[in-house]
C-alpha positions in Angstrom: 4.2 24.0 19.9 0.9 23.0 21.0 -1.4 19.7 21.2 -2.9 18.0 19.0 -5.0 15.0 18.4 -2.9 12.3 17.1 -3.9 8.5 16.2 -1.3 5.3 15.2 -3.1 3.1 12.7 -2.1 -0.7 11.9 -3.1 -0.9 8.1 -4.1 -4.3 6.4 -4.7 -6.4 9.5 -7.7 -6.9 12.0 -5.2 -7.9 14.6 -2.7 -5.0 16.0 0.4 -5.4 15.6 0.3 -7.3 12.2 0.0 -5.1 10.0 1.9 -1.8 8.9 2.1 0.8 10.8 1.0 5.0 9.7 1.3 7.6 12.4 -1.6 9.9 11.8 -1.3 14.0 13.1 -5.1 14.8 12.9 -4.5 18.6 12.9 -1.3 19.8 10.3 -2.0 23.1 10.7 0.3 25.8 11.0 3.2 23.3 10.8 5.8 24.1 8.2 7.5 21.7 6.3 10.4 21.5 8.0 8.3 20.8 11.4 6.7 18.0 9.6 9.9 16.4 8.3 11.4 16.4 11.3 8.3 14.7 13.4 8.2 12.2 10.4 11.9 11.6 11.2 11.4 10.9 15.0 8.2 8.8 14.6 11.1 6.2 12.8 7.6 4.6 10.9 7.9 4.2 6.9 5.3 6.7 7.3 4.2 10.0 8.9 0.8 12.0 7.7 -0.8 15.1 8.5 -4.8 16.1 8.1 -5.1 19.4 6.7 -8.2 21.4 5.5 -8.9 20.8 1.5 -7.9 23.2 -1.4 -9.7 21.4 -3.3 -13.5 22.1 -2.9 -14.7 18.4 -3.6 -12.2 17.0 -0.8 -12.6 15.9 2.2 -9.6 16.5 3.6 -5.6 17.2 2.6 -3.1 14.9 3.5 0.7 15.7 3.9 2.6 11.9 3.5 6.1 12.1 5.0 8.9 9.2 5.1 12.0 9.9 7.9 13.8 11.0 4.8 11.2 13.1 1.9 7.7 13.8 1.3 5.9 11.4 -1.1 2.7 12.2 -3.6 0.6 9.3 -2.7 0.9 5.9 -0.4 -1.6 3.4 0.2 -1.8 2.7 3.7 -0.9 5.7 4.8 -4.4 7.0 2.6 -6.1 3.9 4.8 -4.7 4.5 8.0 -5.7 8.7 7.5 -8.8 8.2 6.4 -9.7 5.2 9.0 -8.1 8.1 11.8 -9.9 10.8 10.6 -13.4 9.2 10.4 -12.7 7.3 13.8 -12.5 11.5 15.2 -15.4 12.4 13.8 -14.8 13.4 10.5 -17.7 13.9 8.1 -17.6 12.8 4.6 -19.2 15.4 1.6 -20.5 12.2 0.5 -22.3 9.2 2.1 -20.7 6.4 -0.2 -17.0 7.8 -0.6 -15.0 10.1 1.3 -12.3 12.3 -0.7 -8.7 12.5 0.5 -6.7 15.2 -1.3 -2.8 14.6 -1.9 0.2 15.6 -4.0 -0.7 12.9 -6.4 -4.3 14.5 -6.7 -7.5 13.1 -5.5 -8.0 9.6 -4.2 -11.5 8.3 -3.6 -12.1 6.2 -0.5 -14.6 4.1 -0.1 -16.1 2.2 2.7 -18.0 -1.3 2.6 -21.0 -2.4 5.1 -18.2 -3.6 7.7 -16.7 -0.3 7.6 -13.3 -1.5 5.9 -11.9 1.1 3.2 -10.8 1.0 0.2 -9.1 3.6 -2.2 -9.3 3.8 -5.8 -5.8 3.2 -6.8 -4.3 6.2 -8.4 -3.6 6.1 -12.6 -0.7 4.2 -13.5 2.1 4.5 -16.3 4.3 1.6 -16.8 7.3 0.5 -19.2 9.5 -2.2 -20.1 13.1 -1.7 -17.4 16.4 -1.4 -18.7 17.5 -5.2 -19.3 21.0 -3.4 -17.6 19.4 -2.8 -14.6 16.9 -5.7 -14.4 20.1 -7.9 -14.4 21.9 -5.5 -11.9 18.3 -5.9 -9.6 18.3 -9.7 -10.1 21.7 -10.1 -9.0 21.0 -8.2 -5.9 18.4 -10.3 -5.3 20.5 -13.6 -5.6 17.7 -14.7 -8.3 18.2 -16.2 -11.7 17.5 -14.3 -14.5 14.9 -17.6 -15.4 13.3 -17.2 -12.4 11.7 -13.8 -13.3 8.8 -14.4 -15.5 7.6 -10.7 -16.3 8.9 -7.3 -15.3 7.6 -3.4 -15.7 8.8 -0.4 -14.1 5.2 1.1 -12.3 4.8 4.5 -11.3 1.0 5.3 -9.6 3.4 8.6 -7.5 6.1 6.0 -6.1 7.6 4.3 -8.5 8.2 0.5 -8.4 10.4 -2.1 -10.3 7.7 -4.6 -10.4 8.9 -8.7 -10.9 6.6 -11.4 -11.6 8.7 -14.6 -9.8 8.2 -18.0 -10.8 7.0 -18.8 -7.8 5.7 -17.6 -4.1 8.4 -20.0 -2.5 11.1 -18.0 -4.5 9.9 -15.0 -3.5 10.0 -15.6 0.6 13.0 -17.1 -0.6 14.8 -14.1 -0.9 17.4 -12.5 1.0 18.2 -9.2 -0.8 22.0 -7.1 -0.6 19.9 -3.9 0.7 23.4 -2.0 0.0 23.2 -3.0 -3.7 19.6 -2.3 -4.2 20.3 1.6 -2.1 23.0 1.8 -4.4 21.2 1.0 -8.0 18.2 3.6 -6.3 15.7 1.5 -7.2 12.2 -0.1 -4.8 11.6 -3.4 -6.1 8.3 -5.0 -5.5 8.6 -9.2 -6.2 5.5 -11.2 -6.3 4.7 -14.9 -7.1 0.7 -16.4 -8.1 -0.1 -19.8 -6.1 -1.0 -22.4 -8.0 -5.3 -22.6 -7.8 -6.5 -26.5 -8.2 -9.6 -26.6 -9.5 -11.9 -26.3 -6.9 -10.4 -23.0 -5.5 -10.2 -21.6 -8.8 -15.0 -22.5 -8.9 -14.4 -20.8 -5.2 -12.5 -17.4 -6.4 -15.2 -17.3 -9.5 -17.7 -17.5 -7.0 -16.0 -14.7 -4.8 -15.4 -12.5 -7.7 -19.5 -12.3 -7.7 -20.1 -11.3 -4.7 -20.0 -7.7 -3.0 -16.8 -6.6 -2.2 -17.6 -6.5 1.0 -16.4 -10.3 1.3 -14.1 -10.7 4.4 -10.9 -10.9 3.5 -9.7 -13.0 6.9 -11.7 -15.7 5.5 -9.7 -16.2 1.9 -6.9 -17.9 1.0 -4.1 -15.1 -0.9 -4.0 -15.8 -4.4 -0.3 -14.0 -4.3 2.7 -13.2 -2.2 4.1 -9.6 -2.2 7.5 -8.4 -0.9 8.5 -4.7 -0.9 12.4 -3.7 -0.7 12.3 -0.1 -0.3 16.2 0.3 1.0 15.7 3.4 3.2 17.2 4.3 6.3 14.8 3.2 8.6 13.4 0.3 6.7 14.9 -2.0 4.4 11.8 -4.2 3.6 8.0 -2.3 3.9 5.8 -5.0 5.6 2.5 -4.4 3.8 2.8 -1.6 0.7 -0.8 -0.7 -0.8 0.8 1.7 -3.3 3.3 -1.1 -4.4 -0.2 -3.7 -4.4 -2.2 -1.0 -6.4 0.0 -0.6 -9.5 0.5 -4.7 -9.5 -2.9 -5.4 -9.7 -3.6 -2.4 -12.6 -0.7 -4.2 -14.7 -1.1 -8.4 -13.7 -4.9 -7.8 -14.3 -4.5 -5.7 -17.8 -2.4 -8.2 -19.0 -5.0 -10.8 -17.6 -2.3 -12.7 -15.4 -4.3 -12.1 -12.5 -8.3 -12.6 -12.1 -10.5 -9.0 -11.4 -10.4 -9.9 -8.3 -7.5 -11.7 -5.6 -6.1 -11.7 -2.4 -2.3 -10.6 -1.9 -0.5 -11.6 1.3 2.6 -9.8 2.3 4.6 -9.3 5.3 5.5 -12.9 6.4 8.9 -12.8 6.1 8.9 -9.6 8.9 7.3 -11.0 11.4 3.7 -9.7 10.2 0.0 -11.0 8.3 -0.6 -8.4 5.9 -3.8 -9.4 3.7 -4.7 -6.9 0.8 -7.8 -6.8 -1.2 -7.7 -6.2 -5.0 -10.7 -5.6 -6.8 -11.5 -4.2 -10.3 -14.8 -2.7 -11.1 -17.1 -2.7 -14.0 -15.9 0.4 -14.9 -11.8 -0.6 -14.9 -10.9 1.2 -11.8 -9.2 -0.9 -9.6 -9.8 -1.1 -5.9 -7.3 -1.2 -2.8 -8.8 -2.6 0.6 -8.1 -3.8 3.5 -8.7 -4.2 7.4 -7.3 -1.5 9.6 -7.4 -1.0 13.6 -6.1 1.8 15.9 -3.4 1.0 18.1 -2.6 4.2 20.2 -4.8 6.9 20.6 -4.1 10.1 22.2 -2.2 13.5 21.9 0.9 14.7 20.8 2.8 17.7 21.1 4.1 19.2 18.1 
């Protein structure tokens, strides 16, 4: 065992504390998987990460993503928190305008605005219509009415999500879920319901959509609440999910239910202020930002 540098970062907030959580292990190396795994496991965070050195040439870094319970290909604020950890220790991007992160999944570009927020490019998506077997199972779970889901798709950007469209945001922090049921059917079930824009907020997010991304995200009123069940042992609902937020912006905006650009709120009904920023490019690529701010700093020995 030996020290090493070791950062916890509260993703998708300005304010510690209400956000969501990623404990960051700035030097992986040497650690075998097993070792990693079991930190991971006594952490008790959704998420656990390691900074390793790149295979990959054009990388900045590698990053190792654990949950208490398995290794995932990709998460999005675990890819923030890392990236804001690493930088914030003195790492030094190949690039001046994005910064690499290599991962299971592949390579995710991260990008960082004049205020220093990040944002990664959210990973390509697959979707499909879900079983209408298990969509009732799900709903049941739920305690929601079949009428009260207004689309569905089954999302997979590494994680894979069960992705419901509500009819509403009330029914959505509405919701108190059998977790049993839903570890049972295996399945993580993002929920999500639009607020209704008047007229003069929907001139305001036209106006917002034209400016630099750089807007400040504290300052805008969330177009859409987003709750993740992911029914594992440690956590039964994630408080703020940037994979989960990623693949519903690539589908709600290709099916132009949502605008190229909106604010998603998530985490109330835990006791946090998650705010996620969701922006689509001229190119198509959608974009995944957010604030982020260290909240222990130190050493750890592993």
């Amino acid at each position: 065992m030996q020290k090493r540098a070791f950062k916890q970062i509260d993703v998708f907030t300005s304010t510690p504390y209400l956000g969501n959580p990623v404990a960051v292990a700035l030097d992986g190396t040497g650690l075998s998987d097993t070792e990693m795994a079991s930190f991971a496991r006594w952490t008790n965070l959704s998420e656990t990460t390691f900074v390793l050195p790149p295979i990959d040439k054009s990388a900045d870094y590698h990053l190792r993503i654990f949950t208490p319970g398995s290794e995932l290909p990709f998460a999005g604020h675990p890819t923030l928190g890392s990236c804001h950890a690493w930088l914030e220790a003195g790492g030094i991007p190949k690039s001046k305008d994005t910064i690499v992160q290599e991962c299971a999944k592949g390579l995710v570009s991260i990008r960082r605005d004049v205020d220093k927020r990040l944002a990664f490019a959210a990973p390509s998506l697959s979707r499909s219509a879900p079983s209408p077997v298990v969509l009732a199972q799900v709903a049941a779970a739920l305690g929601i009415k079949a009428a009260q889901i207004t689309a569905a798709q089954l999302l997979d950007n590494g994680p894979v999500w069960l992705g419901l469209l509500l009819d509403s945001p009330e029914t959505v922090l509405r919701i108190t879920p059998d977790h049993q049921e839903l570890a049972r059917l295996n399945v993580k079930v993002g929920v999500a319901g639009i607020y209704p824009q008047p007229a003069a907020t929907l001139i305001a997010r036209a106006n917002r959509e034209a400016q630099a991304f750089a807007k400040n995200i504290s300052e805008v009123t969330p177009d859409l609440e987003v709750r993740a069940f992911i029914a594992c042992d440690v956590v039964n609902e994630d408080p703020v999910t940037g994979s989960l937020n990623a693949s519903l912006a690539q589908w709600l905006m290709a099916d132009g239910i949502m605008p190229t650009q909106y604010t998603a709120a998530q985490g109330a009904c835990v006791h946090r202020a998650g705010q996620v920023d969701l922006h689509q490019d001229a190119d198509g690529q959608v974009w995944v930002g957010g604030e982020s701010v260290t909240c222990v700093d130190g050493v750890v020995t592993l």
